[in-house]
PyMOL commands that place a pseudoatom at each C-alpha (Angstrom):
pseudoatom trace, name=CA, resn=UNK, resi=1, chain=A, elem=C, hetatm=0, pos=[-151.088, -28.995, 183.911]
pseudoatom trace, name=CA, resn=UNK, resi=2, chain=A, elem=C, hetatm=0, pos=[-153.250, -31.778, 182.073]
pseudoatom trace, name=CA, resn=UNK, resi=3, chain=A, elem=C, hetatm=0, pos=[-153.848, -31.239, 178.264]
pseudoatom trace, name=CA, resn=UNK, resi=4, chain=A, elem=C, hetatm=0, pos=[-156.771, -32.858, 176.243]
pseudoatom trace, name=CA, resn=UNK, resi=5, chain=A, elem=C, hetatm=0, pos=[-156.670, -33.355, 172.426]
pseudoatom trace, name=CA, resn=UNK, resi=6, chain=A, elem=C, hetatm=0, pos=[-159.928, -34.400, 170.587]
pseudoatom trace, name=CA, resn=UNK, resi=7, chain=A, elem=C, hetatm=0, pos=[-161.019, -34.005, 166.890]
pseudoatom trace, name=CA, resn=UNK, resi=8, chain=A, elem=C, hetatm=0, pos=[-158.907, -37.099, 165.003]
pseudoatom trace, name=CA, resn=UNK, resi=9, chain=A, elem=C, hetatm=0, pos=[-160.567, -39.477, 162.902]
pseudoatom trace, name=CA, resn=UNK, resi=10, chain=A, elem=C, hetatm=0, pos=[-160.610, -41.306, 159.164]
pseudoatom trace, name=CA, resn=UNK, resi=11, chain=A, elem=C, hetatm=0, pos=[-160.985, -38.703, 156.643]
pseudoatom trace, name=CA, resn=UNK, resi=12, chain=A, elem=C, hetatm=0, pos=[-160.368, -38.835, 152.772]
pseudoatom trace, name=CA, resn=UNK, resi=13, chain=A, elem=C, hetatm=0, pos=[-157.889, -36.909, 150.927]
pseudoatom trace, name=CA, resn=UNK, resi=14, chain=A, elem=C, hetatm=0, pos=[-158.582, -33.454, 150.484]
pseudoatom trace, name=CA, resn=UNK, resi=15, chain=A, elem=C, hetatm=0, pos=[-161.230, -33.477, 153.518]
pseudoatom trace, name=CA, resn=UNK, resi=16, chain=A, elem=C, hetatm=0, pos=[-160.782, -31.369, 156.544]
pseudoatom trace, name=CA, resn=UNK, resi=17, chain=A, elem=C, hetatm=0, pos=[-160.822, -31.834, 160.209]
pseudoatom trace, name=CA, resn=UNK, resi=18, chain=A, elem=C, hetatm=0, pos=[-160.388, -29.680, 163.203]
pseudoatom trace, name=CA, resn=UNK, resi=19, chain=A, elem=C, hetatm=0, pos=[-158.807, -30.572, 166.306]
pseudoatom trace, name=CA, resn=UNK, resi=20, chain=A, elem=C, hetatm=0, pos=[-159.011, -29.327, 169.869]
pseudoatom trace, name=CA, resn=UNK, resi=21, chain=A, elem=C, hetatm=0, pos=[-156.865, -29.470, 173.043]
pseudoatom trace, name=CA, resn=UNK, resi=22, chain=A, elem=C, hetatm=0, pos=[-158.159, -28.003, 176.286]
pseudoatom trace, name=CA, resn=UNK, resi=23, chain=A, elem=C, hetatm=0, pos=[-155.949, -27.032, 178.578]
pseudoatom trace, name=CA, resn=UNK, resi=24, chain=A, elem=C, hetatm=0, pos=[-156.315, -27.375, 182.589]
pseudoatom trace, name=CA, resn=UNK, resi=25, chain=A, elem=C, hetatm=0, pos=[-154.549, -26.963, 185.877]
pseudoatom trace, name=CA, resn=UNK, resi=26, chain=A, elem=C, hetatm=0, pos=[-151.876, -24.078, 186.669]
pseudoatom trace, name=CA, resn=UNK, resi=27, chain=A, elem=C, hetatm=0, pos=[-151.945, -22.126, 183.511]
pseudoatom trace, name=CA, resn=UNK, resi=28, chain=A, elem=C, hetatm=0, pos=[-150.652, -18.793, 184.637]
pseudoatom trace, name=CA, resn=UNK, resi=29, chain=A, elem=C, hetatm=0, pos=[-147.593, -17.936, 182.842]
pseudoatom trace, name=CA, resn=UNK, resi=30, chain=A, elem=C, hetatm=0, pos=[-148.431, -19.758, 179.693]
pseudoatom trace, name=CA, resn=UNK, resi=31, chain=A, elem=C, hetatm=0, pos=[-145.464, -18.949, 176.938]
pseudoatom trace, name=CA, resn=UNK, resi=32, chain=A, elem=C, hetatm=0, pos=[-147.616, -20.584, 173.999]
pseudoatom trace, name=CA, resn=UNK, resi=33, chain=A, elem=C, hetatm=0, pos=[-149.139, -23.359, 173.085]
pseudoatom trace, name=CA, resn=UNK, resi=34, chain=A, elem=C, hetatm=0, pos=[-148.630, -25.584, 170.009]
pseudoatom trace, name=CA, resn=UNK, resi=35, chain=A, elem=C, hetatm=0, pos=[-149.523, -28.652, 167.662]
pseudoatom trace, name=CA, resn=UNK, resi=36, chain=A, elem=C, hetatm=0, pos=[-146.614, -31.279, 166.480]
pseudoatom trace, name=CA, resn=UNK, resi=37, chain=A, elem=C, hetatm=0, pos=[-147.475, -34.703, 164.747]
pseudoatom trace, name=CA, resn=UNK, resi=38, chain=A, elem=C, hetatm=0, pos=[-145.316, -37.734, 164.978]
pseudoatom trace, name=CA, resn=UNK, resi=39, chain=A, elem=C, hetatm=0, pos=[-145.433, -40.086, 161.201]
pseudoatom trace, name=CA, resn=UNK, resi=40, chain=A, elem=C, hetatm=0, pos=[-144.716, -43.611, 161.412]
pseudoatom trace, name=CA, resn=UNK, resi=41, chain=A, elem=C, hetatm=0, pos=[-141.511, -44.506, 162.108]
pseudoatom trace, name=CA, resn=UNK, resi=42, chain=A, elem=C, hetatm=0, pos=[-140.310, -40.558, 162.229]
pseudoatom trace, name=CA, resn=UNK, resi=43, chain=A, elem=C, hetatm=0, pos=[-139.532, -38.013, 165.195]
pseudoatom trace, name=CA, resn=UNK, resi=44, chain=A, elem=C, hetatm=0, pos=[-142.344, -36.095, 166.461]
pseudoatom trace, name=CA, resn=UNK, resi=45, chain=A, elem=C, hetatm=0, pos=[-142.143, -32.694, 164.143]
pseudoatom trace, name=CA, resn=UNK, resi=46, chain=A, elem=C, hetatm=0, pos=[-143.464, -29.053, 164.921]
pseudoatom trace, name=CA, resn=UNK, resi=47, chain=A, elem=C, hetatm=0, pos=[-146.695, -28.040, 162.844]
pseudoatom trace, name=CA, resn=UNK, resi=48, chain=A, elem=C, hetatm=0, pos=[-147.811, -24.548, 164.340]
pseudoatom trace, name=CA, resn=UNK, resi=49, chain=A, elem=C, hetatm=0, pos=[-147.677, -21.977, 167.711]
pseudoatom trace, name=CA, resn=UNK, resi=50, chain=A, elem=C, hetatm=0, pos=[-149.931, -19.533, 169.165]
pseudoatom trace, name=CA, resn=UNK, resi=51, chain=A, elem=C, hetatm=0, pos=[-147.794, -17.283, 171.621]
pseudoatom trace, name=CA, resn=UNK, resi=52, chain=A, elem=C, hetatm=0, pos=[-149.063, -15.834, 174.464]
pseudoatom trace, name=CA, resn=UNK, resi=53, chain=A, elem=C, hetatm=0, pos=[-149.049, -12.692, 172.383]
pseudoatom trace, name=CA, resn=UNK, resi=54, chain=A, elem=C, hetatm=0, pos=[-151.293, -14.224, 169.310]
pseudoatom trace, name=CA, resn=UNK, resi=55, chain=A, elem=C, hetatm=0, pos=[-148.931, -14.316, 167.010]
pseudoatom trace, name=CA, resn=UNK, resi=56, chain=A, elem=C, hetatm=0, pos=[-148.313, -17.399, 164.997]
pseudoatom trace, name=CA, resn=UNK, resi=57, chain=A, elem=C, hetatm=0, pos=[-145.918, -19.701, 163.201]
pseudoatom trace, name=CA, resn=UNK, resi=58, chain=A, elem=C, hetatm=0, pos=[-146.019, -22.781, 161.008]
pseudoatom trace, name=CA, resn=UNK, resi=59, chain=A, elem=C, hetatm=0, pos=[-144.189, -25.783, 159.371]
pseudoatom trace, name=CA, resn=UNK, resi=60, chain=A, elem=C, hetatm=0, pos=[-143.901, -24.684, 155.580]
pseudoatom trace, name=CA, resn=UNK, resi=61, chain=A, elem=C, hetatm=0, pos=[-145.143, -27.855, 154.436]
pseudoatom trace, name=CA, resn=UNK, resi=62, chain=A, elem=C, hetatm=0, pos=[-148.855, -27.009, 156.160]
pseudoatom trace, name=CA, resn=UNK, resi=63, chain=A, elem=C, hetatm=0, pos=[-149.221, -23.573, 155.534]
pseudoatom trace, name=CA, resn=UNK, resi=64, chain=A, elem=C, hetatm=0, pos=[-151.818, -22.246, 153.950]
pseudoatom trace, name=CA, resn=UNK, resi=65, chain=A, elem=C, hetatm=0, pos=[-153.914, -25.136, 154.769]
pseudoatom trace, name=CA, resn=UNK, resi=66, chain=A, elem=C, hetatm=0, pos=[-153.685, -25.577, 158.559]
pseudoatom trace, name=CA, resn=UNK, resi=67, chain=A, elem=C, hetatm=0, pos=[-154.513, -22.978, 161.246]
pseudoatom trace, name=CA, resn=UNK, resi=68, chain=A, elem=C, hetatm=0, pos=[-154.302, -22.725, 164.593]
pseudoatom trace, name=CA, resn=UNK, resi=69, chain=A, elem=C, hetatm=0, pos=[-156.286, -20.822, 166.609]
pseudoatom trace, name=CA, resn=UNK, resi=70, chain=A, elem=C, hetatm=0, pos=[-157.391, -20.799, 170.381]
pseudoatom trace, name=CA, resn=UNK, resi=71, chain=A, elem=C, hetatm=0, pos=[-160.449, -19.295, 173.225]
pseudoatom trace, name=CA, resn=UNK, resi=72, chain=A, elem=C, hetatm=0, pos=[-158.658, -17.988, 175.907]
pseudoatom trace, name=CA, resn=UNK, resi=73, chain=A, elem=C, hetatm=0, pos=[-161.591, -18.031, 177.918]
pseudoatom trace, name=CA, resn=UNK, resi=74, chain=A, elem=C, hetatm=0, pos=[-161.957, -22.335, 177.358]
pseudoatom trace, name=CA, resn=UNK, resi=75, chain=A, elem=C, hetatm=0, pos=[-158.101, -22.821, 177.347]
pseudoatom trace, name=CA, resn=UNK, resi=76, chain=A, elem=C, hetatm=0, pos=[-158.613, -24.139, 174.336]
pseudoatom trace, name=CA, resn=UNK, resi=77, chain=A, elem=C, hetatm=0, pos=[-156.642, -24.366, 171.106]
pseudoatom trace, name=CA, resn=UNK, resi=78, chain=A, elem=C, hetatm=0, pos=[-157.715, -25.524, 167.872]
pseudoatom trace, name=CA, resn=UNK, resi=79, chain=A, elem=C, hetatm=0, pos=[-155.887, -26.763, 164.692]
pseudoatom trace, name=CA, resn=UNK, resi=80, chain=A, elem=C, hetatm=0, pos=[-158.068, -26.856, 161.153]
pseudoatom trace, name=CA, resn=UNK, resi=81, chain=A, elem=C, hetatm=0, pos=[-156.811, -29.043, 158.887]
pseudoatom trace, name=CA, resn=UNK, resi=82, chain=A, elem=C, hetatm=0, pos=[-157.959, -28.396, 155.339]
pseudoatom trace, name=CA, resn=UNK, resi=83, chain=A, elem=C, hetatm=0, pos=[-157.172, -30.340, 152.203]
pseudoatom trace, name=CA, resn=UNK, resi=84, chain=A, elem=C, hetatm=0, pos=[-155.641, -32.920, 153.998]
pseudoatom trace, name=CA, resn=UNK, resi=85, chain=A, elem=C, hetatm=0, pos=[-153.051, -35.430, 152.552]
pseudoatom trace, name=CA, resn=UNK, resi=86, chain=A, elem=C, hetatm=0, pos=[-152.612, -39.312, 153.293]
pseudoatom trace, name=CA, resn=UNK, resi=87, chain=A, elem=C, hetatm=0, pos=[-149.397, -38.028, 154.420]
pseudoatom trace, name=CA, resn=UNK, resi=88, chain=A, elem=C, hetatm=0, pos=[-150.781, -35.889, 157.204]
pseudoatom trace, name=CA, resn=UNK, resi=89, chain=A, elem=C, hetatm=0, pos=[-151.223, -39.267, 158.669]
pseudoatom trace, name=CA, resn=UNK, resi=90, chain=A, elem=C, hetatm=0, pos=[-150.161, -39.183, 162.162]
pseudoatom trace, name=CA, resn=UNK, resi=91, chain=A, elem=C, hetatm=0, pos=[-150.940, -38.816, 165.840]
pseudoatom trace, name=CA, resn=UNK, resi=92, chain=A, elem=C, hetatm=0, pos=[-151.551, -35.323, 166.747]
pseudoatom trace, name=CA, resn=UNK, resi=93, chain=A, elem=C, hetatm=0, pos=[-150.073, -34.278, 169.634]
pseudoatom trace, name=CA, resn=UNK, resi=94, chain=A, elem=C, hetatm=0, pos=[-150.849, -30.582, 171.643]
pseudoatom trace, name=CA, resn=UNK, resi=95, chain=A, elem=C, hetatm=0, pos=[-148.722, -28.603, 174.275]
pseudoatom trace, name=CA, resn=UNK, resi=96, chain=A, elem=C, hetatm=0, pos=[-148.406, -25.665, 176.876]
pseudoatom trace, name=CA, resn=UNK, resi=97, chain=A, elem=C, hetatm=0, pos=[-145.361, -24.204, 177.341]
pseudoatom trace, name=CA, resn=UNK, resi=98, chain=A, elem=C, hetatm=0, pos=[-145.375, -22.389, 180.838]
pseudoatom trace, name=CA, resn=UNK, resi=99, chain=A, elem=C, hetatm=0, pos=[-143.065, -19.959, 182.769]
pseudoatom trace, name=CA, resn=UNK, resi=100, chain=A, elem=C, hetatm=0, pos=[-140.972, -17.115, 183.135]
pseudoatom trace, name=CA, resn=UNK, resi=101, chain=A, elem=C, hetatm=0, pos=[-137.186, -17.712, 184.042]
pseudoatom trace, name=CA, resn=UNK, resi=102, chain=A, elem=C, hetatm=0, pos=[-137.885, -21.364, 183.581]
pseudoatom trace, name=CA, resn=UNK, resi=103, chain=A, elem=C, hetatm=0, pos=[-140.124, -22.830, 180.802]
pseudoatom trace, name=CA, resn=UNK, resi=104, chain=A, elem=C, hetatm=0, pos=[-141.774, -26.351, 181.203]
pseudoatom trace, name=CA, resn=UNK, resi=105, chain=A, elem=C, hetatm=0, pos=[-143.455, -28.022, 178.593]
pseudoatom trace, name=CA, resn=UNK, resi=106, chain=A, elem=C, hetatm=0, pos=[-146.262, -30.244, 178.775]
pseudoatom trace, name=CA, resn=UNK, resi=107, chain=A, elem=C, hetatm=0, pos=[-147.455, -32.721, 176.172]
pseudoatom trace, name=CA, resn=UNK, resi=108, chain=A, elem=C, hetatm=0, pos=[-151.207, -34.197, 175.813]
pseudoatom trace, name=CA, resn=UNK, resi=109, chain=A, elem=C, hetatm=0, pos=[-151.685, -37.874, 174.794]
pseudoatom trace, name=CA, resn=UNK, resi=110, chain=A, elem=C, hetatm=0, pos=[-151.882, -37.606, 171.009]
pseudoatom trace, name=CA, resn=UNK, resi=111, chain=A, elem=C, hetatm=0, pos=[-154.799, -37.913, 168.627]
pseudoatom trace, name=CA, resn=UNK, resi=112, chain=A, elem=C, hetatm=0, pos=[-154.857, -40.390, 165.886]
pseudoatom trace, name=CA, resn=UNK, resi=113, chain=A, elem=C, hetatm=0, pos=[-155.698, -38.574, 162.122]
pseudoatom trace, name=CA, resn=UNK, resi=114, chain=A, elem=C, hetatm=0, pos=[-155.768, -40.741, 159.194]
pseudoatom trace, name=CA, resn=UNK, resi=115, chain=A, elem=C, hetatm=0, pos=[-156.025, -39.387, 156.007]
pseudoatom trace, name=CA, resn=UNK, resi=116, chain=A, elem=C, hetatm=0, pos=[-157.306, -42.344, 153.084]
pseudoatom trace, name=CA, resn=UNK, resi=117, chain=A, elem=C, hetatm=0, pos=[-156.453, -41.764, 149.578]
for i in range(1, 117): cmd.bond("trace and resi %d" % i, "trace and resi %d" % (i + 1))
show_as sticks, trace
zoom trace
């Protein structure tokens, strides 16, 4: 499974991006898939799921102003990012969780976002 994130960039406070990861390879059995960010210097945090199922979840601290969303028929996830902060600064990062008994994860390369005050 290969993963593909696209959408970062420069953007000013209180602007808005949307970011995409496409997934490809063996996707049968995908669990969910998901967006995390890692900050400077900090651990790579969870921001938002889609399960297999639709449902959703989110970090509190971007709720109500991120969203994820996805086309099953692209493999594609999306995160909008509205009224961004300079501290959603980060590298974006997407992944597929796949399996039954046994879940693996797999990560996509990141995608800068950096958010000028």
């Amino acid at each position: 499974v290969q993963l593909q994130a696209s959408g970062g960039g420069l953007v000013q406070a209180g602007g808005s991006l949307r970011l995409s990861c496409t997934a490809s390879g063996n996707l049968v059995n995908i669990v969910g898939m998901a967006w995390y960010r890692q900050l400077p210097g900090k651990e790579r945090e969870f921001l938002a799921v889609i399960r297999s199922g639709g449902g959703t979840s989110y970090r509190d601290s971007v709720k109500g102003r991120f969203t994820i969303s996805r086309d099953n028929a692209k493999n594609t996830i999306y995160l909008q990012m509205n009224s961004l902060k300079p501290e959603d600064t980060a590298v974006y990062h997407c992944k597929v969780d796949v399996g039954v008994r046994t879940i693996t994860h797999y990560w996509g390369q990141g995608t800068q976002v950096t958010v000028s005050s």
